[in-house]
C-alpha positions as CSV (number, residue, x, y, z in Angstrom):
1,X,-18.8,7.9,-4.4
2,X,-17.0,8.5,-1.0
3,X,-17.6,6.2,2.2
4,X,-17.3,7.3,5.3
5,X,-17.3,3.8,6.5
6,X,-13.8,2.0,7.6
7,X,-12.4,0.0,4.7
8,X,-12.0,-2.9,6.5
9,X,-14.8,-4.2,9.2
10,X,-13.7,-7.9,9.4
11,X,-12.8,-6.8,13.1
12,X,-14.6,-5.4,16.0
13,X,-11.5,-4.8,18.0
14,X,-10.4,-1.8,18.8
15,X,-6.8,-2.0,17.5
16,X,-5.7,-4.8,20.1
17,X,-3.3,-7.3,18.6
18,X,-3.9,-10.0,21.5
19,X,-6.9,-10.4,19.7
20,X,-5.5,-11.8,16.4
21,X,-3.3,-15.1,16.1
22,X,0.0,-14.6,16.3
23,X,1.9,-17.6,13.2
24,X,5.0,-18.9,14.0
25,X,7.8,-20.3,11.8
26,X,9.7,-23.1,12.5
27,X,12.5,-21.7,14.9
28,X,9.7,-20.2,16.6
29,X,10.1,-16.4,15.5
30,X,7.0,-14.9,15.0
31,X,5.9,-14.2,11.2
32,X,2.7,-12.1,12.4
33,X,2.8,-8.0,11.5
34,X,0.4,-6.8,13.9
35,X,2.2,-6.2,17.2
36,X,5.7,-5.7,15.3
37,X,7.1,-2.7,16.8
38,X,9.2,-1.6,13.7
39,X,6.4,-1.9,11.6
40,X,4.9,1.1,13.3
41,X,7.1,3.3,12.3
42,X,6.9,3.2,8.8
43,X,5.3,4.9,6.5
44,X,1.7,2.9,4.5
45,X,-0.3,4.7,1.7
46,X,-3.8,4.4,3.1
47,X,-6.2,6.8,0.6
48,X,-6.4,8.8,-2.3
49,X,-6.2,12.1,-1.7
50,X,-9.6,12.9,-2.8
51,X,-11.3,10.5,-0.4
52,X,-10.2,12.6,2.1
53,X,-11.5,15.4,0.8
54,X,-13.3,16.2,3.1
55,X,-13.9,13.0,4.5
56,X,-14.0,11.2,7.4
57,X,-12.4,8.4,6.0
58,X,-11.9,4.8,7.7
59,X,-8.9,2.6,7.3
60,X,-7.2,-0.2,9.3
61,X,-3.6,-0.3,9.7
62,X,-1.9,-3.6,10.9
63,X,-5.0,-3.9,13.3
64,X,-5.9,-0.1,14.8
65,X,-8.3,1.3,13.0
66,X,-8.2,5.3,12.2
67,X,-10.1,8.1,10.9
68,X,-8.7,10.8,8.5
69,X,-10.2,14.1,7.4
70,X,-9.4,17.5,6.3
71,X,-10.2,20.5,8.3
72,X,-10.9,23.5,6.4
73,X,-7.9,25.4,5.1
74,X,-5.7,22.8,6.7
75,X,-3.5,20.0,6.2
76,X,-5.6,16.3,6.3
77,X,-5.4,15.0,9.8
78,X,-5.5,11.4,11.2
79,X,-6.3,9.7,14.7
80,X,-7.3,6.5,16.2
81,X,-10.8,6.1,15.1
82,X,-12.3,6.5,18.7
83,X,-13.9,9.4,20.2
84,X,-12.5,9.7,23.7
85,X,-15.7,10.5,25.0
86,X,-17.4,7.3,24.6
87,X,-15.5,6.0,22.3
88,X,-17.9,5.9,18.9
89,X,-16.3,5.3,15.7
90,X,-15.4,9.0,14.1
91,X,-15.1,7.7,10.7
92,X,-19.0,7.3,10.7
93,X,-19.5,11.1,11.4
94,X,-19.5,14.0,9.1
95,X,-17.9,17.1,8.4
96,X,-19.6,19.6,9.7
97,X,-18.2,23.7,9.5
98,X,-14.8,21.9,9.0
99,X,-14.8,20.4,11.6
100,X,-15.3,16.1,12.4
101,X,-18.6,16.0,14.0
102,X,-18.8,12.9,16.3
103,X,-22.1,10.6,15.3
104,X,-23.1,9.7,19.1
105,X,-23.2,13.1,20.9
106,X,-21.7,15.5,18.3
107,X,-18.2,16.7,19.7
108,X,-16.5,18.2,17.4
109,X,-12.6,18.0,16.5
110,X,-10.2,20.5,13.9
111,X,-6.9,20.4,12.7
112,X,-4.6,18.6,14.8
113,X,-6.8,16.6,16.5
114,X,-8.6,19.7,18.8
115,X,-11.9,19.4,20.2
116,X,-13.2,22.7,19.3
117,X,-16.8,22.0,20.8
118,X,-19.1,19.7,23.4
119,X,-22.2,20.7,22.4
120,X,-23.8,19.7,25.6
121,X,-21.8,21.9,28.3
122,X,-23.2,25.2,28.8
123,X,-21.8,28.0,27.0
124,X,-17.8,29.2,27.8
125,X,-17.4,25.8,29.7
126,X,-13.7,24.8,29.4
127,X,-13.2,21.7,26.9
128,X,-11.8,18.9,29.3
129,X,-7.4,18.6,28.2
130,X,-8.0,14.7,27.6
131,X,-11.0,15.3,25.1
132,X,-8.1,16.3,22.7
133,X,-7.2,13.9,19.9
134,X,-3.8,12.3,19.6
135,X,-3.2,12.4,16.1
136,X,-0.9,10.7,14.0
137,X,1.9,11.4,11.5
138,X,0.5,11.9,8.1
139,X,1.4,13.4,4.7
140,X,0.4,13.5,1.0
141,X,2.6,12.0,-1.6
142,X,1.8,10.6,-5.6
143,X,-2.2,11.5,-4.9
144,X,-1.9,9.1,-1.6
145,X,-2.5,9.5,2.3
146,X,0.2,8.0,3.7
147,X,0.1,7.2,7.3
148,X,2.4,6.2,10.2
149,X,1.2,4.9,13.3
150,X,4.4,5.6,15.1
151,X,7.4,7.6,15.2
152,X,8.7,7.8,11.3
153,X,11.6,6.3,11.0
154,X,11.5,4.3,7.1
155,X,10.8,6.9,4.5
156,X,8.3,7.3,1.4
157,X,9.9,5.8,-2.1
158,X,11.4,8.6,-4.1
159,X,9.9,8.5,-7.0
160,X,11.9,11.0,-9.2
161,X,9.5,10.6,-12.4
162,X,6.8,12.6,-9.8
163,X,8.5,16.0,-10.9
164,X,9.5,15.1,-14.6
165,X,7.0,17.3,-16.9
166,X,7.6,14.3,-19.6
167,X,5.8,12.0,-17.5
168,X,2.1,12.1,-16.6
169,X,0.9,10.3,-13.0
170,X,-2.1,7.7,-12.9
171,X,-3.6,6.9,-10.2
172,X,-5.8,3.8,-9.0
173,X,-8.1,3.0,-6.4
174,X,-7.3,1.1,-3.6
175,X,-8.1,-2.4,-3.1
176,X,-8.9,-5.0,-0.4
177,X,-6.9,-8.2,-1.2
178,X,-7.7,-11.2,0.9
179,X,-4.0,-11.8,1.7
180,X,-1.1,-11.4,3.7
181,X,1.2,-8.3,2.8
182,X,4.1,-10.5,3.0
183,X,2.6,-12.9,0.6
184,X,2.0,-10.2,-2.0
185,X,5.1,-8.4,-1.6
186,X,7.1,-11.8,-2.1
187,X,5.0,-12.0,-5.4
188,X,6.0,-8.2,-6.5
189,X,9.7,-9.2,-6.1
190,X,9.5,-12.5,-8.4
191,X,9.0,-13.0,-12.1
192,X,9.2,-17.0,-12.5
193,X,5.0,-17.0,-11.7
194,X,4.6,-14.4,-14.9
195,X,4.2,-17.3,-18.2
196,X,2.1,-19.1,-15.7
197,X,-0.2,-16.7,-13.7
198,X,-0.2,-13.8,-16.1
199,X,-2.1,-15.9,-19.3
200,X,-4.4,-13.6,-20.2
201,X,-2.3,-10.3,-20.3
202,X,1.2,-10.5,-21.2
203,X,2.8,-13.6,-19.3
204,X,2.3,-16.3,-22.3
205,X,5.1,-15.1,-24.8
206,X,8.2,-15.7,-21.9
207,X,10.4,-18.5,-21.2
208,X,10.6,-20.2,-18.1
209,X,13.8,-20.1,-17.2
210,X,14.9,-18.0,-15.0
211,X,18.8,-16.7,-15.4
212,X,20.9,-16.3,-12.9
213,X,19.8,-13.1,-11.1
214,X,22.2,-9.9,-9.1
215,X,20.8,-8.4,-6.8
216,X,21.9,-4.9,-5.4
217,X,21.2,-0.9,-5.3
218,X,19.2,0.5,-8.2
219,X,18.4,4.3,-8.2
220,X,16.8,6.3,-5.8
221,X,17.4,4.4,-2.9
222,X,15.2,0.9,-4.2
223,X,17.2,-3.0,-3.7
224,X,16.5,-5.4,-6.2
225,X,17.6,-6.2,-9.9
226,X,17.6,-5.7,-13.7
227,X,16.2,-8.2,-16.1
228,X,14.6,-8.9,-19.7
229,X,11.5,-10.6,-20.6
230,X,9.7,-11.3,-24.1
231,X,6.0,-10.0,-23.2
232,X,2.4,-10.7,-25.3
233,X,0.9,-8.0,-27.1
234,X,-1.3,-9.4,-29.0
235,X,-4.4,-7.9,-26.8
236,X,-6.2,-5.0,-27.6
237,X,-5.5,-3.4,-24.4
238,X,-1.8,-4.4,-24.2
239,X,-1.5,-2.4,-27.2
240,X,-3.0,0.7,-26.4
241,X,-0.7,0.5,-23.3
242,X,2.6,-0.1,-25.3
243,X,1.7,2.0,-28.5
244,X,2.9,-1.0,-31.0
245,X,0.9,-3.8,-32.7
246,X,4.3,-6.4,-32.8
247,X,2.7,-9.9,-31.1
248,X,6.0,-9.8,-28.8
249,X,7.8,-6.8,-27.1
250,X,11.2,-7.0,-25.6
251,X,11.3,-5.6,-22.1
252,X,14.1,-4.1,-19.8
253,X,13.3,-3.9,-16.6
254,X,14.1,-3.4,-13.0
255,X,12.4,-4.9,-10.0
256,X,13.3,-3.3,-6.5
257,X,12.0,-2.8,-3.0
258,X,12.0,-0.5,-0.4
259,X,11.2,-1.5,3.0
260,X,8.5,-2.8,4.0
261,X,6.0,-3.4,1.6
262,X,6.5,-1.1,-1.9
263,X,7.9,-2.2,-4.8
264,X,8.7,-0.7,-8.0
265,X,9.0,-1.6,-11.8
266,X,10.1,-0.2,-14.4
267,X,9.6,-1.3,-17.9
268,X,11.4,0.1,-21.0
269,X,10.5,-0.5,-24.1
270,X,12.6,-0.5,-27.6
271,X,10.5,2.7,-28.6
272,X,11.6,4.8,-26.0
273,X,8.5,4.6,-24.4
274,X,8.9,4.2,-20.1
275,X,6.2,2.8,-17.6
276,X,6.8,3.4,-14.3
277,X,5.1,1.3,-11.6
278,X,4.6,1.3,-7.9
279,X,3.4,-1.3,-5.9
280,X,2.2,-0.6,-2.3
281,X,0.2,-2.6,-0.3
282,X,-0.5,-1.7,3.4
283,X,-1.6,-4.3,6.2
284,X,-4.9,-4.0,7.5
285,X,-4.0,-7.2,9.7
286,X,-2.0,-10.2,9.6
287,X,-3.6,-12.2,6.0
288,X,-5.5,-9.2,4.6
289,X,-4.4,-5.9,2.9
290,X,-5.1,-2.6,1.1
291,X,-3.3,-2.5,-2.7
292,X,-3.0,0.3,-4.7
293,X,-0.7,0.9,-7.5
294,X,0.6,4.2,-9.2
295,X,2.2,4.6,-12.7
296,X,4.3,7.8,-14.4
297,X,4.3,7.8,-18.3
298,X,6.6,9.0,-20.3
299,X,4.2,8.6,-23.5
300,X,2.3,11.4,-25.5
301,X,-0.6,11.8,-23.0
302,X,-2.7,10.7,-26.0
303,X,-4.1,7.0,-24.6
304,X,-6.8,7.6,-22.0
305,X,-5.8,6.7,-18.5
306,X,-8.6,4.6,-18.4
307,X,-7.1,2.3,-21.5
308,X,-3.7,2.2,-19.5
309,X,-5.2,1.4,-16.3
310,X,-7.8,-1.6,-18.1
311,X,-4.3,-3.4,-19.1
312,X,-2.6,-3.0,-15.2
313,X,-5.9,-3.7,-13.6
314,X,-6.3,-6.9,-15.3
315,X,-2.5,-7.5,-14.6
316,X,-3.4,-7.0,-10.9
317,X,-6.4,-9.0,-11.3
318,X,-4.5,-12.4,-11.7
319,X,-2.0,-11.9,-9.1
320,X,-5.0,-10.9,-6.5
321,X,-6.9,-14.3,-8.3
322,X,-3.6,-16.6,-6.7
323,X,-2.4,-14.7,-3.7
324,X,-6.0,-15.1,-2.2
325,X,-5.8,-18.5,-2.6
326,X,-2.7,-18.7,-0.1
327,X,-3.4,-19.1,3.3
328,X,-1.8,-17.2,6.6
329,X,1.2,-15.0,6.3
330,X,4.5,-16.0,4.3
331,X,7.1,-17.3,7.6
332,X,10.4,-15.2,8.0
333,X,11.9,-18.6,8.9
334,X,13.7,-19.1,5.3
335,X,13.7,-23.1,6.1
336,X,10.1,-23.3,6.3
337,X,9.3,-22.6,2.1
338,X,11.3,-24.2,-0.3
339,X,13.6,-21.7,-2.6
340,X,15.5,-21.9,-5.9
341,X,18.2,-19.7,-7.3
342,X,14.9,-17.7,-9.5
343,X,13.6,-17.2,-6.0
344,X,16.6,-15.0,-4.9
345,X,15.5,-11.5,-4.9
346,X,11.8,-12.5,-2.9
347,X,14.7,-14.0,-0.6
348,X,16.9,-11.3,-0.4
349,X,13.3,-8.8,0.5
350,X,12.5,-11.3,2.7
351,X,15.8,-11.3,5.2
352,X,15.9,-8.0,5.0
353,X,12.3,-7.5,6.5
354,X,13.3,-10.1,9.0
355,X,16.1,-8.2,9.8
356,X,14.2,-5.3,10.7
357,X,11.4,-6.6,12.6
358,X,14.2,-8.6,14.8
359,X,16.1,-4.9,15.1
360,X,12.6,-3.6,16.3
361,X,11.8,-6.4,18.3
362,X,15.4,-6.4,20.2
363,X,14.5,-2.6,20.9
């Protein structure tokens, strides 16, 4: 059932970054999101599609909150979630002849952001210029809303598998996870935690050791690296996601990132069979975030999505079980955690985001 309540209510602020503590690392950089000028003009999955269909539909991005709907015949639009009237929340209004109806006094906003009516000025009364929305940049992508707050100036993964009639798309819901988006994209980038955090899926047939790892460019534009790994499959679900009943399965993989927060797997199995994974988690704030994940399938379309999704769910389910036990966001400073040569690709996404928030920072 669609809400047409904001996803994330922890805060009453309106979208004001003084109001949230600000961490710093050692040297004294800031390791906070909210308030990072380069960080608002990138692109952050925030919906499915069909919650915003019609909508209103609430989310928080790295502190502002906004409200997305589609007008009738139109392309989904976004704005701050404030009506400039007297500033009530849109995202608890409704739709009402395609238009966002305002819950306080009922103005009523289109596509683009347009107030097409004040229902208390007298007929052929002039809508005031300033009552106007400013919207922001939004597009649909993989079954996602994906939002920028600024200017674009990253870009959406390319995902080539999207237009591939051999693979099929699954979709998830999204998810609150109490935890920073640093700390979770770190943990996206690194396998080392999998024999020990992933018990109960597929984690308990790999070794420890890491090898040596090389990072560098994988396809479509993603940094990161290519790997093996023995992986269980001696559950009933793991099964029904791989298609074999062997107790271990060799897998080739890559890992890679794109800036800031998605990541992508792939996992290749000895049958020929291809799962495809994408990451992407959004910051509401500084320590809390919105996950979501998408797969492509290269299989016979014969498993119900519901089977493949049980297995990734559950996989999901024991990351989000230790990331929400780590406190504040993951510092920048690279001298404040302690890293080993297993740790180097979480390293290598790490100075790269660094390097961009000190590039929008310097600008």
């Amino acid at each position: 059932m669609r809400s047409n309540h904001t996803i994330d209510m922890a805060s009453s602020c309106w979208g004001n970054p003084a109001k949230y503590h600000r961490p710093m690392s050692q040297n004294g950089a800031s390791s906070a999101l909210v308030g990072q000028p380069a960080l608002d003009h990138q692109w952050y999955p925030v919906a499915l599609c069909e919650d915003v269909d019609p909508g209103p539909h609430g989310v928080r991005v790295l502190g502002r909150r906004y409200v997305l709907w589609h007008p009738e015949g139109e392309s989904i639009t976004a704005a701050p979630d404030r009506c400039p009237h007297r500033e009530a929340p849109l995202s608890d209004g409704r739709m009402v002849d395609g238009c966002l109806e305002c819950p306080y006094h009922g103005w009523r906003f289109g596509a683009g952001g347009r107030c097409e009516s004040v229902p208390s000025a007298a007929p052929g009364t002039p809508v005031p210029p300033k009552a106007h929305l400013d919207t922001v940049a939004v597009e649909e992508r993989y079954g996602l809303v994906w939002l920028c707050p600024g200017t674009p100036l990253g870009r959406i993964p390319d995902i080539p598998q999207e237009g591939d009639p051999e693979f099929r798309r699954l979709n998830t819901p999204f998810q609150h996870w109490a935890a920073s988006s640093t700390r979770i994209t770190d943990n996206f980038m690194d396998f080392s935690h999998f024999p020990f955090v992933h018990t109960a899926t597929f984690g308990l047939a790999q070794e420890t050791v890491v090898p040596p790892l090389e990072m560098g460019g994988l396809p479509n534009g993603f940094r990161g690296y290519a790997y093996e790994v023995n992986a269980n499959n001696t559950t009933d679900a793991g099964q029904a996601v791989t298609g074999e009943d062997d107790d271990v399965l060799r897998r080739r993989m890559t890992t890679g990132y794109v800036l800031p927060f998605s990541v992508r797997s792939t996992i290749a199995y000895e049958s020929g069979l291809e799962h495809i994974l994408l990451l992407l988690t959004t910051p509401t704030d500084d320590v809390n975030s919105l996950f979501t994940f998408v797969v492509w399938r290269n299989d016979d379309f014969s498993v119900p999505a519901e089977e493949i999704m049980q297995f990734d769910l559950a996989i999901g389910a024991e990351d989000k079980a230790m990331l929400e036990k780590l406190e504040g966001v993951l510092p920048m400073d690279l001298t404040a955690t302690v890293s080993v040569q297993s740790d180097r690709p979480s390293v290598d996404w790490r100075r790269s985001l660094a390097a961009l928030l000190a590039e929008g920072a310097a600008a």
